[in-house]
Each structure stands twice: as C-alpha cells, then as structure tokens.
C-alpha positions in Angstrom: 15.5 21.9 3.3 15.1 21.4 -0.5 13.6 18.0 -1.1 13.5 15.9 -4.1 10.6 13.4 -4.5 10.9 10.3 -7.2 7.2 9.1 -7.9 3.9 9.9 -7.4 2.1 6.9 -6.8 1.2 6.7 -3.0 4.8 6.3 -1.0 6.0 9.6 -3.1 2.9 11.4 -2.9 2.7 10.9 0.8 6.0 12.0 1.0 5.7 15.0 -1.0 2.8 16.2 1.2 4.7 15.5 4.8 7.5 17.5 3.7 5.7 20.5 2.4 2.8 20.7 4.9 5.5 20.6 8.0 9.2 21.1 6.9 9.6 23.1 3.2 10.5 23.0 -0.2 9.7 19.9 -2.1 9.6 19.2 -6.0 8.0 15.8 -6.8 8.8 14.1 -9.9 6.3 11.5 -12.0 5.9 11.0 -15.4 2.0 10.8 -15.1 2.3 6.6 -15.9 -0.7 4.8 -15.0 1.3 1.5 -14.6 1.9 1.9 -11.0 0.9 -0.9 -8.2 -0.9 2.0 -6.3 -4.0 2.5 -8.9 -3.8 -1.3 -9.0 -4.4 -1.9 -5.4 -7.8 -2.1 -3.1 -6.2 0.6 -0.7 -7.6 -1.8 2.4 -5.4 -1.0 5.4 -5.8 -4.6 7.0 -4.1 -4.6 10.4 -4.6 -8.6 10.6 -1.6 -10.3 8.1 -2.1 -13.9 6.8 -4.5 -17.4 7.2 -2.8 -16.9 10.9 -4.0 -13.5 11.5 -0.9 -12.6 12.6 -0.8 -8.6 14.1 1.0 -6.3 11.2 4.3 -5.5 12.7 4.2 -2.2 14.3 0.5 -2.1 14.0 -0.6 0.0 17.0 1.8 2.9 15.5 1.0 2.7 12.2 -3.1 2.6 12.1 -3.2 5.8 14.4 -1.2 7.5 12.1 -2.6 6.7 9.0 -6.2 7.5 9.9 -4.7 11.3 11.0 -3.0 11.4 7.9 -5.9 10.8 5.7 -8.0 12.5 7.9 -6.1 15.2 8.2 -5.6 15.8 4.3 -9.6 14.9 3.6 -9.9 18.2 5.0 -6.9 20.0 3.1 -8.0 18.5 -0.4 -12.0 19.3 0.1 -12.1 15.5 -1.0 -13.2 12.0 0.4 -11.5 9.2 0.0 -10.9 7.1 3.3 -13.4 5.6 5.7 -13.0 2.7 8.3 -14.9 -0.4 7.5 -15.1 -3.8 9.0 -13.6 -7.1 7.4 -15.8 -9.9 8.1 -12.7 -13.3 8.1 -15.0 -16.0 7.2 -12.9 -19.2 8.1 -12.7 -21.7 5.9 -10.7 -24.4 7.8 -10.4 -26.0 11.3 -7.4 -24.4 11.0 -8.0 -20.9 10.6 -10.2 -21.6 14.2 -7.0 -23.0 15.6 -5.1 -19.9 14.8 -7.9 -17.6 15.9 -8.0 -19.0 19.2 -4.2 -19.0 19.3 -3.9 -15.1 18.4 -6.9 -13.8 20.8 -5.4 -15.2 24.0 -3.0 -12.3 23.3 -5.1 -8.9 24.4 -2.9 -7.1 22.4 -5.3 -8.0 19.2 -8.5 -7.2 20.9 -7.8 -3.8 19.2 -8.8 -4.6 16.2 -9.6 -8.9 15.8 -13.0 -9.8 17.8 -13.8 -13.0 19.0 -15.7 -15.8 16.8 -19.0 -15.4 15.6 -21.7 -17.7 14.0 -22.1 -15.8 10.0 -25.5 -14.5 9.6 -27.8 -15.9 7.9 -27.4 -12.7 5.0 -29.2 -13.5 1.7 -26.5 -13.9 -1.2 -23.7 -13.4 1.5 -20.5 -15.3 2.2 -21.0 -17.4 5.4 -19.7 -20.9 7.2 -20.7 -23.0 9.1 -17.3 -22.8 11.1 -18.1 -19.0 11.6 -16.2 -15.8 10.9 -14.6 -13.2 13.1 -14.2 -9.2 12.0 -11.9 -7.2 11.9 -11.3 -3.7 12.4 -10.5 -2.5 9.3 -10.2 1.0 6.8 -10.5 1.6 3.4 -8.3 4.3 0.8 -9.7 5.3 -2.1 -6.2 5.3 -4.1 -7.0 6.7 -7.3 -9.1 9.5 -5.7 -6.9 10.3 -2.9 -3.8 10.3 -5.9 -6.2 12.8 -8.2 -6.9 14.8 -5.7 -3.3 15.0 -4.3 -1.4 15.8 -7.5 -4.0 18.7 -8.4 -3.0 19.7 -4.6 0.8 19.5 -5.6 0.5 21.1 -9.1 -1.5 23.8 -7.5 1.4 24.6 -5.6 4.3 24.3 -8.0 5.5 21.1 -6.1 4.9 18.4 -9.2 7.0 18.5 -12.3 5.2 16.3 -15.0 8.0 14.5 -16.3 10.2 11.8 -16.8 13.2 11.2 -14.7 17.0 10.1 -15.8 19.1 8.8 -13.6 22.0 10.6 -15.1 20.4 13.9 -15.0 21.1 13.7 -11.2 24.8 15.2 -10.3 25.5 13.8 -6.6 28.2 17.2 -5.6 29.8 18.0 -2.0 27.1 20.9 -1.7 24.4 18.8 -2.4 22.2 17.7 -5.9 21.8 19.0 -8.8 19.0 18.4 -11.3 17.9 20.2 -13.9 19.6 23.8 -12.9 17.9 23.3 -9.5 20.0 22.4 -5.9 18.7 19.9 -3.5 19.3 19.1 0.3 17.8 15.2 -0.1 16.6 12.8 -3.0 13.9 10.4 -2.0 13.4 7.3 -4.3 9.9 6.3 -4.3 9.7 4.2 -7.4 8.0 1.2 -6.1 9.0 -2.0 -8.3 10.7 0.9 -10.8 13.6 0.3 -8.1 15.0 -2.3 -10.4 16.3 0.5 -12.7 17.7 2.8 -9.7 22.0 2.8 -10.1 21.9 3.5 -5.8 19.6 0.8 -4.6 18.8 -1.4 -7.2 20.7 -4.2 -5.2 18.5 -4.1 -2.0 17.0 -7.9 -1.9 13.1 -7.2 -3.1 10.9 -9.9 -3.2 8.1 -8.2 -5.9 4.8 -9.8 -6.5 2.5 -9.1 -9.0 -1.3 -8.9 -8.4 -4.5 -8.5 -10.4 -7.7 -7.7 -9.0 -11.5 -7.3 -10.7 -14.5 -5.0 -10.7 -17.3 -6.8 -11.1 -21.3 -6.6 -11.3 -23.0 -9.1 -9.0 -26.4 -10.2 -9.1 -27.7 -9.5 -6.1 -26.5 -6.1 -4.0 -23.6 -6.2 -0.6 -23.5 -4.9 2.9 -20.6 -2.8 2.8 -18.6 -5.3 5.5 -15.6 -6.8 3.2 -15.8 -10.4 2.7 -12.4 -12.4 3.3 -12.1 -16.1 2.5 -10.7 -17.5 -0.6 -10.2 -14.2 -1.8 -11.4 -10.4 -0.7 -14.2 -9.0 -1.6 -14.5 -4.7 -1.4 -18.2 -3.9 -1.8 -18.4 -0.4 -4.3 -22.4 0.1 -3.3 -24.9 -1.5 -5.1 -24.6 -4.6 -7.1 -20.1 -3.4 -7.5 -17.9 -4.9 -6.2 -13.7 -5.1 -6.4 -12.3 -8.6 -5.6 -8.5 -9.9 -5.9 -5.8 -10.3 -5.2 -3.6 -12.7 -7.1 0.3 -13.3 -6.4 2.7 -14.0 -9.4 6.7 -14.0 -9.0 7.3 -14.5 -12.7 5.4 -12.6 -15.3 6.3 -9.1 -13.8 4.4 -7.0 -15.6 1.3 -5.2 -15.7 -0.6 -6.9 -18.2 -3.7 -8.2 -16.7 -4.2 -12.0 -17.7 -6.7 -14.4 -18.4 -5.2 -16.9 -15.9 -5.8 -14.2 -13.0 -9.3 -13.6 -14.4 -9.9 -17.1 -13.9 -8.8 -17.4 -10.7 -10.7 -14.6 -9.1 -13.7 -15.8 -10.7 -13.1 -19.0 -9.0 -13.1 -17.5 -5.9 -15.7 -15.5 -5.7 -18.1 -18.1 -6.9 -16.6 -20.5 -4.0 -17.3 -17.2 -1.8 -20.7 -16.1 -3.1 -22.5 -19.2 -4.4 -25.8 -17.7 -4.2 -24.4 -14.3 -5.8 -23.3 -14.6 -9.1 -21.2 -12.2 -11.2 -23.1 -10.9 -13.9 -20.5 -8.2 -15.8 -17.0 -8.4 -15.1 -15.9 -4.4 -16.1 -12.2 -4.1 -15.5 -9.5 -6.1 -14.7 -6.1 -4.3 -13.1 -2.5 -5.0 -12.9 0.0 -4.2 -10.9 3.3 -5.6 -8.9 3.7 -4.8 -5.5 7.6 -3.9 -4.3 8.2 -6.3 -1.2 11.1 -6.7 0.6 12.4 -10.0 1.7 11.8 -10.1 4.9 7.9 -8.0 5.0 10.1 -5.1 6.3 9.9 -1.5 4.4 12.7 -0.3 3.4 13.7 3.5 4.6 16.3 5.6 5.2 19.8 7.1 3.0 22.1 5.4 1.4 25.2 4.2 3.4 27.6 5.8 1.3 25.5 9.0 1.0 23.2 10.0 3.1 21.4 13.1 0.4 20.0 9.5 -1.4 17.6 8.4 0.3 14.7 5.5 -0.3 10.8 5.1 0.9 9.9 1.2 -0.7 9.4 -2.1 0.1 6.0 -1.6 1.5 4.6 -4.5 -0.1 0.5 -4.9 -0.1 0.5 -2.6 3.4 1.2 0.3 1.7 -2.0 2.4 2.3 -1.2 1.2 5.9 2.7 1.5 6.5 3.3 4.9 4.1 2.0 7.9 6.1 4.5 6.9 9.4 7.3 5.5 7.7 7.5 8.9 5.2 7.1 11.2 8.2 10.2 9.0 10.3 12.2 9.4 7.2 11.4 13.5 7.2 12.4 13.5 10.6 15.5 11.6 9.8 16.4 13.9 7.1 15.9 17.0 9.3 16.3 16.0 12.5 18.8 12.8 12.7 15.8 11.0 14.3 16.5 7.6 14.4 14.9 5.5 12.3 13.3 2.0 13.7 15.9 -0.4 13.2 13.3 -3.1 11.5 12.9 -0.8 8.8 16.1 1.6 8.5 17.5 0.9 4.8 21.1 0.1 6.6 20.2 -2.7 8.2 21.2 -4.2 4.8 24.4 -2.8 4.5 25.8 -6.0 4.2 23.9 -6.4 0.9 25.8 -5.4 -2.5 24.3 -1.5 -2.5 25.0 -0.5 -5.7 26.6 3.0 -6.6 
C-alpha cells in the first residue's frame, strides 16, 4: 500500500509513523508552518473531561494505547518526550464535590480518578478548603516529540517539505496521482486547515481557538499539574505553561491581549501566594472539534482512496495514536471502524466533492 499523508502536526505525523513502521510505503506532506494547534497545545492526555469529570469516551482503549505508542517510538527516535504525571482537580465549588461523588460510585473511574482528599498544606501551592482529588494523568512533549519525528521521517525519505494543492491531486480508477507519483490512499490530516479541503470541508466542525502562556513564577512547583480555574503544567523550576482559553470567533492564531488577561487572572485566583514574575511567550492555536466531541475517521462515502483523521479536539495527544492505527487497519484490512467515530456516520451531512 502506497499511502499519502496531508500534515504533519501530530494526527499526520502519527499517521505517517503507523503506516510505515507496520504496513509500507508512506509520503507525508507539510509545508513546515508553525501555525498549527499541535505546537500550540500542553500535550496533557487528561482521561477526566469537564467540571463533571466525566470519563473520556473510549478512555480505557485509548490511554493503553497511547502510552505504547509513545513508548514505543521514545525508543525508535533515541528521544524523550512523554511521561505520566498526576493532575491534582482542586475543586472549586460545592458542585464540583457533587459531581465527584456522583462519578466515583461508578468503579469504572477508579482507574484513573481517586477519591477526595484534604490539599496539602504546600507552600505557594494551589489548595481548598473543599479539597481536591488527582487524577491519573500523562504528559507529550509536542514540539519535541514533532522535531524528533520529522527528522525520523526525512531520514527515511517519507516527508516532502512542501506545500500542498488541492488540484495537484488527480482522483483516477487506478488510484491517485500527485506529482508523477501513484497512491493506494490519501489521508487528510489538516486539523482546522479542513475548512479549505474540496472532499470534507462540509463535515459539521465545531473549532475553538486557544491560547496558552509560559510563565516565570516566583516561587518554584511540584511537578503535580494544578487544575482549577485554569491548568497549570509545571516546566521544572520557577516555569510553568498555563491555559487554555476558548474563542469561537477570532479564528486565528494570533495570540491576544484579552487571552493574556484572562490566564493571568487565573493563575493569580490559583496561586495567590505565587506570583508570576516574567511572562515569556504566549501561543495560539485553534483546535478542530467536531460537533458532537467525536473524531472524525474513515474515507469518504463517495470514495473510499480519500480518507480523513480530524476532529480530535483538545484530546488529541490522547485520541490520535488508536484512532490512526483503526484507520490503517481500515485501509488495509476493511476493519471496521467504531461507529462513534467512523467519518460516515455523517453521510447525511452535505460532503462536499
């Protein structure tokens, strides 16, 4: 099989590398943009969703097979970039202890939720005095685990450093042609860059833009992640990363001062005793949701050589390596995809092309 990848950022890249570690020939496209949700993003695979710490669907599938992934490819690349760490859910609201209670009757969370704890009395820490719970949680490292990745694919002749046209790509009864090469499958992973795609622009998205900061506290972190009004991701030392907005309107990746504001906020509501002494970057980026929290995989209805990884949302760290290696099973296989997220579920939906 003779894949075609669209995009690098982390659904492609994932992709890319199923496909040529287990099934064959694969040529990823990327233009080498840095305006891409992926570098934007924390990389926290959170398996808790929401103030109602609600279980992310599929949840017991997908976090054993994204620690194996990155596991797995730590070792290939020579390179660190994922680790588990724990989120300590401080709880801000007799209601967040309503919902705790709620979701821990079900064993099923036991996994990865514990039960509630009194916060400790941490110097320059987040705490409450309704207490906190953790969370069993893991961390990416996105733009080392991207670096390290695309060396990987260039190394093999599996990247091609440039910009993709839409009409470059002949759709034949053999297969697809692009640029002088043939190709079995297509696999669109474009992220909000969907809006622009002629076979699946259509698909209902939902896209959200976030902004997140790196920042210098005063006083040094444990390396637990603090969630409350916002997140907190402790970089070692006095460093920290702290987001995320949402935005449904300005859709672009220009970081703003509005954002900055906010997150400011919020840490100071978090951290009262902490200060932030430097803020040193501010990032941009809009994540690709669906409408319904559901990814959106599989070929297109009307051909099934076009086929689409997206929709992943702010779980993409978390969702990407099963859901790429279903749809490379799909492709070379037939397996059946899981209905909740099989592109043709919306086949109701105005597809385009």
């Amino acid at each position: 099989m003779k894949l075609l990848v669209i995009g690098q950022g982390l659904a492609g890249t994932i992709v890319a590398l199923q496909a040529l570690r287990h099934y064959g020939h694969v040529t990823c496209v990327d233009s080498g943009s840095h305006e891409i949700a992926s570098l934007a993003a924390a990389g926290i695979l959170n398996p808790i969703t929401g103030p109602r710490l609600n279980l992310t669907w599929n949840v017991h599938t997908l976090m054993p097979a994204a620690k194996a992934f990155y596991t797995e490819w730590e070792g290939i690349l020579q390179t660190s970039f994922f680790c588990e760490r724990t989120i300590r859910r401080i709880f801000r609201s007799e209601n967040e202890t309503t919902y705790h209670a709620k979701r821990y009757k079900n064993e099923a969370v036991h996994e990865f939720l514990s039960c509630v704890q009194p916060s400790p009395p941490l110097p320059y820490n987040a705490r409450s005095n309704l207490g906190e719970c953790s969370i069993n949680a893991a961390v990416l490292n996105i733009a080392q685990f991207l670096e390290a990745s695309r060396a990987w694919l260039l190394k093999h002749a599996s990247l091609m450093q440039t910009t993709f046209r839409y009409d470059e790509l002949k759709v034949t009864t053999d297969g697809l042609h692009w640029q002088g090469n043939r190709f079995d499958h297509v696999i669109f992973c474009e992220g909000f860059g969907v809006a622009n795609n002629p076979w699946f622009a259509h698909l209902p998205f939902k896209p959200a833009k976030g902004e997140s900061l790196e920042v210098e506290l005063a006083h040094p972190l444990p390396p637990e992640i603090l969630s409350a009004e916002k997140w907190i991701l402790p970089q070692g030392g006095c460093r920290a990363l702290t987001g995320s907005t949402y935005e449904w309107v300005d859709l672009t990746s220009t970081c703003t001062p509005t954002a900055r504001e906010e997150l400011l906020s919020g840490l100071g509501k978090m951290l009262p005793e902490n200060p932030v002494i430097a803020v040193h970057s501010q990032r941009a980026g809009v994540r690709p949701c669906s409408h319904n929290t559901r990814p959106y995989v599989g070929t297109h209805p009307d051909n099934p050589r076009l086929s689409i990884l997206n929709g992943l949302g702010s779980k993409g760290t978390l969702m990407a390596p099963w859901c790429a290696e279903q749809l490379i099973k799909h492709l070379t296989n037939d397996t059946p995809l899981h209905p909740e997220m099989d592109v043709r579920r919306m086949k109701q939906s105005p597809f385009s092309g």
